[in-house]
PDB file of N, CA, C and O in Angstrom:
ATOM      1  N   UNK A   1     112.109  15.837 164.134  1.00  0.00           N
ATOM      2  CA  UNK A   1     113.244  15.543 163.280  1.00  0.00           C
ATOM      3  C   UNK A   1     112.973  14.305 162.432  1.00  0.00           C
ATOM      4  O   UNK A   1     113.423  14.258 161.287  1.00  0.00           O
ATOM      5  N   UNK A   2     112.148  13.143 163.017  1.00  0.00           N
ATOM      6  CA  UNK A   2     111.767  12.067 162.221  1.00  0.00           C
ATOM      7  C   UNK A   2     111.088  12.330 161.091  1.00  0.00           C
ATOM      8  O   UNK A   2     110.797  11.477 160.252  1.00  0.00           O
ATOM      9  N   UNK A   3     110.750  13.786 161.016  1.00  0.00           N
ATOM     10  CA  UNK A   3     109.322  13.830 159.797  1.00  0.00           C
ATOM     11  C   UNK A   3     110.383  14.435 158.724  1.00  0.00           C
ATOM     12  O   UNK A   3     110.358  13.934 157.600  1.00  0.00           O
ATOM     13  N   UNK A   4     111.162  15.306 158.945  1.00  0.00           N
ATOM     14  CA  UNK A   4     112.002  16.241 158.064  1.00  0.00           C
ATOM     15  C   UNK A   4     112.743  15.041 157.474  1.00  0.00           C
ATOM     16  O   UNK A   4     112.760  15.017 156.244  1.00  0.00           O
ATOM     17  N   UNK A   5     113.489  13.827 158.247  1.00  0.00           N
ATOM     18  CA  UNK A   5     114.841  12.830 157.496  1.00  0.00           C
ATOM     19  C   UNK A   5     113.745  12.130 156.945  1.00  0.00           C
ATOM     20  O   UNK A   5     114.097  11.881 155.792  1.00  0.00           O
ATOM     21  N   UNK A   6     112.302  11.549 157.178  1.00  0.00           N
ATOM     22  CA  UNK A   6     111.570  10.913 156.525  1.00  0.00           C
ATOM     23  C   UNK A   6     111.532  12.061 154.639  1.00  0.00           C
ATOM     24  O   UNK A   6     111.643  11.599 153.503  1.00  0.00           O
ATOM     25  N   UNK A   7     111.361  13.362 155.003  1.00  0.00           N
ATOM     26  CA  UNK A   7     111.401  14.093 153.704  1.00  0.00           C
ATOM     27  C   UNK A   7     112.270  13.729 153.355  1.00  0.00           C
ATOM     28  O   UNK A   7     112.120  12.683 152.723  1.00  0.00           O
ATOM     29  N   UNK A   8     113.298  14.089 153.437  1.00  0.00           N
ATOM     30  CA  UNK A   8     114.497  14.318 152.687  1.00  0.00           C
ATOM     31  C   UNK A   8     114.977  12.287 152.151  1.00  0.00           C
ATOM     32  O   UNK A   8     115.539  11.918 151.120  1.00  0.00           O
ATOM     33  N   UNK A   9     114.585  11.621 153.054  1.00  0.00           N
ATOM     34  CA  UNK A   9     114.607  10.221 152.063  1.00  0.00           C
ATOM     35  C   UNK A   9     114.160  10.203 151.129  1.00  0.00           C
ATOM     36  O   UNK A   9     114.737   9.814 150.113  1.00  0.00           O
ATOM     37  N   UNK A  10     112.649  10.739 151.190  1.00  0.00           N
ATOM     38  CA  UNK A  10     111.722  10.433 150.005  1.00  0.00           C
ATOM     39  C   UNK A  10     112.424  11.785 148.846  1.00  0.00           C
ATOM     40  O   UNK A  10     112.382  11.419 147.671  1.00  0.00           O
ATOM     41  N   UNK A  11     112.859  12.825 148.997  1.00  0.00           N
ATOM     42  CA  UNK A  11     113.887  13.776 147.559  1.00  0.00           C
ATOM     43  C   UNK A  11     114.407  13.243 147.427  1.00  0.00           C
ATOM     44  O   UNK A  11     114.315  13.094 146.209  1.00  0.00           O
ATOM     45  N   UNK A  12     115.632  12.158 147.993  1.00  0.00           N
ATOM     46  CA  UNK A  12     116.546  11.739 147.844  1.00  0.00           C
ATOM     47  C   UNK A  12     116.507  10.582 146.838  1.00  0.00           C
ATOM     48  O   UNK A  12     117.496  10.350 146.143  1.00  0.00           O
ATOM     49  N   UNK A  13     115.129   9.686 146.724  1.00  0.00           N
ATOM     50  CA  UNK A  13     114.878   9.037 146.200  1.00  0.00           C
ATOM     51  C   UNK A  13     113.774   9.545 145.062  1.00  0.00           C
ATOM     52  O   UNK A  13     113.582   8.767 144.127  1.00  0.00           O
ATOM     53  N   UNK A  14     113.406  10.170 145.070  1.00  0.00           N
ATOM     54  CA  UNK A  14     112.978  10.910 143.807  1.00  0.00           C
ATOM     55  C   UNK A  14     113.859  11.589 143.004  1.00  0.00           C
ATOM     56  O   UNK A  14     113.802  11.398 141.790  1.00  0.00           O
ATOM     57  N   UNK A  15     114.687  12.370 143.480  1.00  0.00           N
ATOM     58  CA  UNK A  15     116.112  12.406 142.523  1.00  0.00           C
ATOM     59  C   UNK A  15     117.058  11.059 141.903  1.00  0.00           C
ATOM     60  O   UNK A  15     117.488  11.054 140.750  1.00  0.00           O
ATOM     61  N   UNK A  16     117.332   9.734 143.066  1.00  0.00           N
ATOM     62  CA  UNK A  16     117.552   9.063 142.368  1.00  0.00           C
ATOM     63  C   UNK A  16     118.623   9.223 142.534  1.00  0.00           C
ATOM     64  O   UNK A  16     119.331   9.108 141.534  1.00  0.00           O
ATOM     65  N   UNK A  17     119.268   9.550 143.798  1.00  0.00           N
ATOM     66  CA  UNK A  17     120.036  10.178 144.740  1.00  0.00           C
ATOM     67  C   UNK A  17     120.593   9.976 146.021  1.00  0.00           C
ATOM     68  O   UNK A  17     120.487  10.935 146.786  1.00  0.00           O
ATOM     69  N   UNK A  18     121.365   8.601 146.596  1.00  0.00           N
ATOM     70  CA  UNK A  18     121.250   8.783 148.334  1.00  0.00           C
ATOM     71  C   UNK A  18     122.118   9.227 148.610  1.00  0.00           C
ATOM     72  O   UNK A  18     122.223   9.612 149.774  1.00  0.00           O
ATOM     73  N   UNK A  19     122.997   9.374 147.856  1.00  0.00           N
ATOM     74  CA  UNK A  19     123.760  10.523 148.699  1.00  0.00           C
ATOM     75  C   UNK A  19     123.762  11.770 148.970  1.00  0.00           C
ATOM     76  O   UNK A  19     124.468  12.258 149.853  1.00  0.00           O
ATOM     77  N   UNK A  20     122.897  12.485 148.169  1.00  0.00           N
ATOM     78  CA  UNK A  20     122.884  13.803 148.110  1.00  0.00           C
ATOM     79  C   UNK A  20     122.305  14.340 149.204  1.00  0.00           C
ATOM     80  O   UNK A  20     121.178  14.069 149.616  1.00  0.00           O
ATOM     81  N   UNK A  21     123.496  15.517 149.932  1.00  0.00           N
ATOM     82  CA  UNK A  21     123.464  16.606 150.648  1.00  0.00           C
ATOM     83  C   UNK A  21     122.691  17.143 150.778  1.00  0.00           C
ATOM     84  O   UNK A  21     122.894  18.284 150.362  1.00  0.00           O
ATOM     85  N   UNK A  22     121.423  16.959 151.307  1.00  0.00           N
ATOM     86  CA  UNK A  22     120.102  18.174 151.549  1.00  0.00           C
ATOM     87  C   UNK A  22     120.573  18.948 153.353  1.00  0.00           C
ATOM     88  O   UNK A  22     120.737  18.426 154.456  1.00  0.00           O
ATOM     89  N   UNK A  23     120.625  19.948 153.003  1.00  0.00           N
ATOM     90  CA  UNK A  23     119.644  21.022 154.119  1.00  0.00           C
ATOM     91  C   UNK A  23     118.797  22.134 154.209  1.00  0.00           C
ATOM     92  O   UNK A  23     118.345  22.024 153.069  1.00  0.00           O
ATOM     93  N   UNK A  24     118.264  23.044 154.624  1.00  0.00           N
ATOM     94  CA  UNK A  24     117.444  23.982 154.622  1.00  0.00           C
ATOM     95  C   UNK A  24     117.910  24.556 153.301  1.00  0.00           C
ATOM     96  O   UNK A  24     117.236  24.506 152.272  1.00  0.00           O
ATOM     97  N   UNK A  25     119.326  25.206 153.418  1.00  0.00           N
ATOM     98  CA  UNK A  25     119.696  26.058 152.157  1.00  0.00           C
ATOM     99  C   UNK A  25     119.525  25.231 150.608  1.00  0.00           C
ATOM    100  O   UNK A  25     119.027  25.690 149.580  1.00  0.00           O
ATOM    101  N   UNK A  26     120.020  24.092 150.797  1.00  0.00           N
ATOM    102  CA  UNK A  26     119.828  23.228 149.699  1.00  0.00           C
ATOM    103  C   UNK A  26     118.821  23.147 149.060  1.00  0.00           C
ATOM    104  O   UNK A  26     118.870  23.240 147.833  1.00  0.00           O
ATOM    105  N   UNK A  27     117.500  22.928 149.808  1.00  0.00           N
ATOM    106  CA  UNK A  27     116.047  22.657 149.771  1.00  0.00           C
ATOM    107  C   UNK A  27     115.600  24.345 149.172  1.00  0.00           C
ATOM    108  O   UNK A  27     115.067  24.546 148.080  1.00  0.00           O
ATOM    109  N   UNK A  28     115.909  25.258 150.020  1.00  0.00           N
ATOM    110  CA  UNK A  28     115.881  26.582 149.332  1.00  0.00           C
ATOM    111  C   UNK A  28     115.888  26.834 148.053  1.00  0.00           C
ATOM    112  O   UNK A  28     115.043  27.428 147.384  1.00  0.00           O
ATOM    113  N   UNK A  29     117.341  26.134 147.588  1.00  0.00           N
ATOM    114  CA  UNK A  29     118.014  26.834 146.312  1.00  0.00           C
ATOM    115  C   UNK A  29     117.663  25.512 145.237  1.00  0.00           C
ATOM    116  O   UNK A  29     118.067  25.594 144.077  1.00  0.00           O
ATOM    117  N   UNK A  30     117.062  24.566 145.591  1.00  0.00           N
ATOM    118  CA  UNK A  30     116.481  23.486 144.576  1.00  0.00           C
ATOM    119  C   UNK A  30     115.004  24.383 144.266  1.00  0.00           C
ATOM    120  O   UNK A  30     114.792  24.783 143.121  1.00  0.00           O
ATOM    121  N   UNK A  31     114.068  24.643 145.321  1.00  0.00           N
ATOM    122  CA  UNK A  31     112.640  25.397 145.343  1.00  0.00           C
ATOM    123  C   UNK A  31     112.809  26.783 143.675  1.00  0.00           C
ATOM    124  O   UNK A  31     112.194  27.082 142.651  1.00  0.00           O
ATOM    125  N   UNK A  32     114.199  27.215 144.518  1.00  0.00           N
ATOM    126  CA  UNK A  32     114.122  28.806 143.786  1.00  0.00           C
ATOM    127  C   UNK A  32     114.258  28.263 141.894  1.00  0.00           C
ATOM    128  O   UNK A  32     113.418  28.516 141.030  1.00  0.00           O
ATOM    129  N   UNK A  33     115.536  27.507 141.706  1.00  0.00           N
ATOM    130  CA  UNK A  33     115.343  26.606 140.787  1.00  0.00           C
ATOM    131  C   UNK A  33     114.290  26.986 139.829  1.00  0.00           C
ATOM    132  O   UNK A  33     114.013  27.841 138.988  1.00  0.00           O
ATOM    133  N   UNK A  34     113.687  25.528 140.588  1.00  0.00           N
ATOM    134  CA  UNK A  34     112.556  25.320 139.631  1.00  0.00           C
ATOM    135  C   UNK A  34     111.264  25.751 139.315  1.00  0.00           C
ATOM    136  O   UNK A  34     110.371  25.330 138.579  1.00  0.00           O
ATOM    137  N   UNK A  35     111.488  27.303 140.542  1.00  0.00           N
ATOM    138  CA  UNK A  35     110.195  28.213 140.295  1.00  0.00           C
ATOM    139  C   UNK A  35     110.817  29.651 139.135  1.00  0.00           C
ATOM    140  O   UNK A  35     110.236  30.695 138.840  1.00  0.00           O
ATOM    141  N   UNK A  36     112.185  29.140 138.708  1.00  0.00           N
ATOM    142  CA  UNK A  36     112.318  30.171 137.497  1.00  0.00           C
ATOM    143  C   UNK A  36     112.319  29.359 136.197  1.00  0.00           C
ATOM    144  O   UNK A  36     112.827  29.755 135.148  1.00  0.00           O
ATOM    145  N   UNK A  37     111.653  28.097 136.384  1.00  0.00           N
ATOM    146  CA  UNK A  37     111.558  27.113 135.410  1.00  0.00           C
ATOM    147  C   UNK A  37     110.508  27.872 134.497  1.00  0.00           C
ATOM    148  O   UNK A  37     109.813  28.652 135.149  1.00  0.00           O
ATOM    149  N   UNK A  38     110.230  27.826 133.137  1.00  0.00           N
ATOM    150  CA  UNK A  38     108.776  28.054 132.713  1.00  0.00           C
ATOM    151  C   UNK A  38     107.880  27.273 133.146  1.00  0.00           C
ATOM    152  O   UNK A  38     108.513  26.224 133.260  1.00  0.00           O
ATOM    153  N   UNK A  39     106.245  26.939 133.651  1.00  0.00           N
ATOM    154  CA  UNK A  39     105.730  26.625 134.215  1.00  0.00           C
ATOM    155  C   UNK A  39     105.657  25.217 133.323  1.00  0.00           C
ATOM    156  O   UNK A  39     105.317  24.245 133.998  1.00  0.00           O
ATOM    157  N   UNK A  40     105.846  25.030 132.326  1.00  0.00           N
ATOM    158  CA  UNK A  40     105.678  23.874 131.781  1.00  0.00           C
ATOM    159  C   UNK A  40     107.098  22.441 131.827  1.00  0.00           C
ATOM    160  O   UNK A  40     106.980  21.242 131.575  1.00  0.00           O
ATOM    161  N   UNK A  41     108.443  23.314 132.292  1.00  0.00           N
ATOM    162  CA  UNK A  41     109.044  22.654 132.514  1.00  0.00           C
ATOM    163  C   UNK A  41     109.809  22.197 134.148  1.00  0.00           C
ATOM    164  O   UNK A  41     110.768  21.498 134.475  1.00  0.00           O
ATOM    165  N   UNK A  42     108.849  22.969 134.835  1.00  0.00           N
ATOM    166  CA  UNK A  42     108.970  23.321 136.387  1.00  0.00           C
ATOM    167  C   UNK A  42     108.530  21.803 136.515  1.00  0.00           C
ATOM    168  O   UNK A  42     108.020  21.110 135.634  1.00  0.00           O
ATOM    169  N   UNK A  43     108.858  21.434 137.871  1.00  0.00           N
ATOM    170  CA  UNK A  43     108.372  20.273 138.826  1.00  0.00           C
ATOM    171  C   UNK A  43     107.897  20.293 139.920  1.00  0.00           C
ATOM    172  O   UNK A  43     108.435  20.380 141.024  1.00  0.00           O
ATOM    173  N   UNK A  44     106.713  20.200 139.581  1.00  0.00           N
ATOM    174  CA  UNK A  44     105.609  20.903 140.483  1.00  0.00           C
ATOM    175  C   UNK A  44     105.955  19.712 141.870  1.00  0.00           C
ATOM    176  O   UNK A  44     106.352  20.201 142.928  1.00  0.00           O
ATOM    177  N   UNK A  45     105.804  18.429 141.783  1.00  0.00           N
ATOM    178  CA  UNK A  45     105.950  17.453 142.781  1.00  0.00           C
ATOM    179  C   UNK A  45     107.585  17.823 143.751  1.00  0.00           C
ATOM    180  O   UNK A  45     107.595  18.071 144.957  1.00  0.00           O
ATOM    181  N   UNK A  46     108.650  17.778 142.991  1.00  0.00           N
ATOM    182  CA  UNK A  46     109.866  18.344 143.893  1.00  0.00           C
ATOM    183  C   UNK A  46     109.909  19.198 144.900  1.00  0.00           C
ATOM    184  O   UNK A  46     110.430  19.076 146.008  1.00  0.00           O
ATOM    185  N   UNK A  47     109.165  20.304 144.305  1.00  0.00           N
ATOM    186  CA  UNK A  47     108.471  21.390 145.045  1.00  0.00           C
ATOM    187  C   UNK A  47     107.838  21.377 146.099  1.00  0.00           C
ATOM    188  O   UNK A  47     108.226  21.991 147.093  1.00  0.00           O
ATOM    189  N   UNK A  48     106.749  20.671 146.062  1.00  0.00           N
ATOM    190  CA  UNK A  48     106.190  20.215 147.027  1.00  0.00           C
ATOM    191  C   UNK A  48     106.884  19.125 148.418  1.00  0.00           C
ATOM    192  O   UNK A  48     106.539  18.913 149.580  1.00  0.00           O
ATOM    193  N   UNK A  49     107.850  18.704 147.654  1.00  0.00           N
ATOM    194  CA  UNK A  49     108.503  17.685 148.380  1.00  0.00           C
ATOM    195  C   UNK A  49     109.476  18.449 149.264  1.00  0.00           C
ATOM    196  O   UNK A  49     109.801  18.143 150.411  1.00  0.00           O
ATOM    197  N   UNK A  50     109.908  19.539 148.517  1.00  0.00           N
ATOM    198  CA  UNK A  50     110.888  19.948 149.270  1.00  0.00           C
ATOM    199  C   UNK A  50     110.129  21.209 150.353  1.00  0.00           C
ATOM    200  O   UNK A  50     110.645  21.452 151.443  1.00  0.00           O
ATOM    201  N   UNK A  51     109.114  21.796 149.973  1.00  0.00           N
ATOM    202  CA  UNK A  51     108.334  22.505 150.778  1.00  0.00           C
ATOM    203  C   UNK A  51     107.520  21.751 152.199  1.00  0.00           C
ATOM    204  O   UNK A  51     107.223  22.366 153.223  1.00  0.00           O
ATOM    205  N   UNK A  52     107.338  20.701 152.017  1.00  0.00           N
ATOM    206  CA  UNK A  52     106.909  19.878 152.962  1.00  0.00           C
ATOM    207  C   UNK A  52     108.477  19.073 153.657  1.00  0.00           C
ATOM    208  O   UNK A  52     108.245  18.051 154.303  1.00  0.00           O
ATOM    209  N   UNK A  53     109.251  19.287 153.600  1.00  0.00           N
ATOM    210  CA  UNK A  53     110.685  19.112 154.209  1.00  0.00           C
ATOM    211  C   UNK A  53     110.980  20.464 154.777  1.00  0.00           C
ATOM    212  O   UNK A  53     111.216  20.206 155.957  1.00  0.00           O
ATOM    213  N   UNK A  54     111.066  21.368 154.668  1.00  0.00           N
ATOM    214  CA  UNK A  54     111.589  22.459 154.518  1.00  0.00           C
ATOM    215  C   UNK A  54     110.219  22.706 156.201  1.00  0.00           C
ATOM    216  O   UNK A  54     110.582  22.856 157.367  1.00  0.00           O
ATOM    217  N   UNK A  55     109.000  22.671 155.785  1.00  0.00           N
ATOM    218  CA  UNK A  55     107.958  22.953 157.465  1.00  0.00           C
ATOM    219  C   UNK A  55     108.520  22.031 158.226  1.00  0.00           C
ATOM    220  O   UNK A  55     109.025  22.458 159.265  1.00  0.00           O
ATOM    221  N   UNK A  56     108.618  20.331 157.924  1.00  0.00           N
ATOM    222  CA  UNK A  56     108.689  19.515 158.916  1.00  0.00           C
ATOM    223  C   UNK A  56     110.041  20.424 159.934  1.00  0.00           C
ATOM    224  O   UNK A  56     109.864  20.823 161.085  1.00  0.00           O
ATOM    225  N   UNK A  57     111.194  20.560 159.222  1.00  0.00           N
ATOM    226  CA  UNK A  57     112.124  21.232 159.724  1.00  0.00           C
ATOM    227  C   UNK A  57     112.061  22.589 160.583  1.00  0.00           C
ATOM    228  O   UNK A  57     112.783  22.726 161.571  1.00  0.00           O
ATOM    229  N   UNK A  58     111.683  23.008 160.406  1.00  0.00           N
ATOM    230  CA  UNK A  58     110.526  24.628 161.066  1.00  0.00           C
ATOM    231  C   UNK A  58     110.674  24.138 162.092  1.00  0.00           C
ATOM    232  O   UNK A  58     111.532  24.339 162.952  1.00  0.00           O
ATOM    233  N   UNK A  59     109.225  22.967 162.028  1.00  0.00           N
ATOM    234  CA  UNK A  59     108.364  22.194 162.970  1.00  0.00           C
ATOM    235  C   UNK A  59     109.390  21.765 163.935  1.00  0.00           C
ATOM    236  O   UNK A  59     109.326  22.318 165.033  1.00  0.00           O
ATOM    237  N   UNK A  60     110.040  21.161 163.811  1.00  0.00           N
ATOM    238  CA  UNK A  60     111.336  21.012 164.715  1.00  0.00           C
ATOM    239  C   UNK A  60     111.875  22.008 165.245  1.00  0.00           C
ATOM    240  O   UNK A  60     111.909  22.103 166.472  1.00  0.00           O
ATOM    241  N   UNK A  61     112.288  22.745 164.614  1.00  0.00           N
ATOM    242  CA  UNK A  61     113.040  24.008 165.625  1.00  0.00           C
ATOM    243  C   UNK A  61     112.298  24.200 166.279  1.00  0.00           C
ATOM    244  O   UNK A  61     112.489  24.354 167.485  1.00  0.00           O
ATOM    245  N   UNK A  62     111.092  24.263 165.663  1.00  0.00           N
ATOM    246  CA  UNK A  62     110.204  25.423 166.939  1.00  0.00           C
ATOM    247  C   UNK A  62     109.951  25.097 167.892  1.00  0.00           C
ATOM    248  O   UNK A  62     109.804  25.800 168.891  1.00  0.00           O
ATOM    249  N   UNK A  63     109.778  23.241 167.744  1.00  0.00           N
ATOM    250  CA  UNK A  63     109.659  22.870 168.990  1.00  0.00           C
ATOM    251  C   UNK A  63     110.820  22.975 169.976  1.00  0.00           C
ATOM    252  O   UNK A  63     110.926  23.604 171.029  1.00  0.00           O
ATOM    253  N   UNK A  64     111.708  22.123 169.282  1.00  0.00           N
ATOM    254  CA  UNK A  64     113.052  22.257 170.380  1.00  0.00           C
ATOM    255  C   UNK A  64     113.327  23.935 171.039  1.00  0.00           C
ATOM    256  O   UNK A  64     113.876  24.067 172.133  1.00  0.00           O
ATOM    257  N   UNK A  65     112.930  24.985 170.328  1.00  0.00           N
ATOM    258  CA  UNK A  65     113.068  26.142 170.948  1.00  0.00           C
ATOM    259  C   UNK A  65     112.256  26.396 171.773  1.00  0.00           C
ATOM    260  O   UNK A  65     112.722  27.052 172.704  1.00  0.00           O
ATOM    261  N   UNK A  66     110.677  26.038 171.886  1.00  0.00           N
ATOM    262  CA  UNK A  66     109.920  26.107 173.042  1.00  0.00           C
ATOM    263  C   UNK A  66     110.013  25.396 174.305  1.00  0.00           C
ATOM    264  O   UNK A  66     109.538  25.637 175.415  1.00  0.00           O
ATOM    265  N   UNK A  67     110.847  24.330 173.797  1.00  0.00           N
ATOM    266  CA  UNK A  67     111.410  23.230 175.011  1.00  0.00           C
ATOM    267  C   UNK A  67     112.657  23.860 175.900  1.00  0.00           C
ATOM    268  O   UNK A  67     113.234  23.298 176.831  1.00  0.00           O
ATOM    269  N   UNK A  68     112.902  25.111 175.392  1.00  0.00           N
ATOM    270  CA  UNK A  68     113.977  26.004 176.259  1.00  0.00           C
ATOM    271  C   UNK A  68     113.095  26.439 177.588  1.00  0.00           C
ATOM    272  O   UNK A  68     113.605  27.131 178.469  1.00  0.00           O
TER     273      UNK A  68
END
């Protein structure tokens, strides 16, 4: 869980943003976004930011679910 709130600080501050509401769906529907961007006005780094938030989070469930 430390790696996913470490993501979502660093969107949060690349948007320029602390308050803003991130979760899975959020992170989703920012991704889908800016992959119907034309490739020249897409943000390739967000993307990434939010795709590497989006595993750390995985990464978490999966663990806490194997810890059942």
């Amino acid at each position: 869980m430390k790696e996913y709130k470490r993501c979502l600080a660093i969107i949060r501050t690349y948007l320029n943003d602390k308050t803003l509401k991130l979760n899975a769906k959020k992170l989703d529907k920012i991704i889908s976004e800016e992959l119907e961007k034309p490739i020249d006005k897409m943000d390739t780094n967000l993307i990434d930011l939010c795709l590497n938030a989006l595993v750390a989070y995985r990464n978490y469930k999966s663990e806490q679910e194997s810890k059942k």
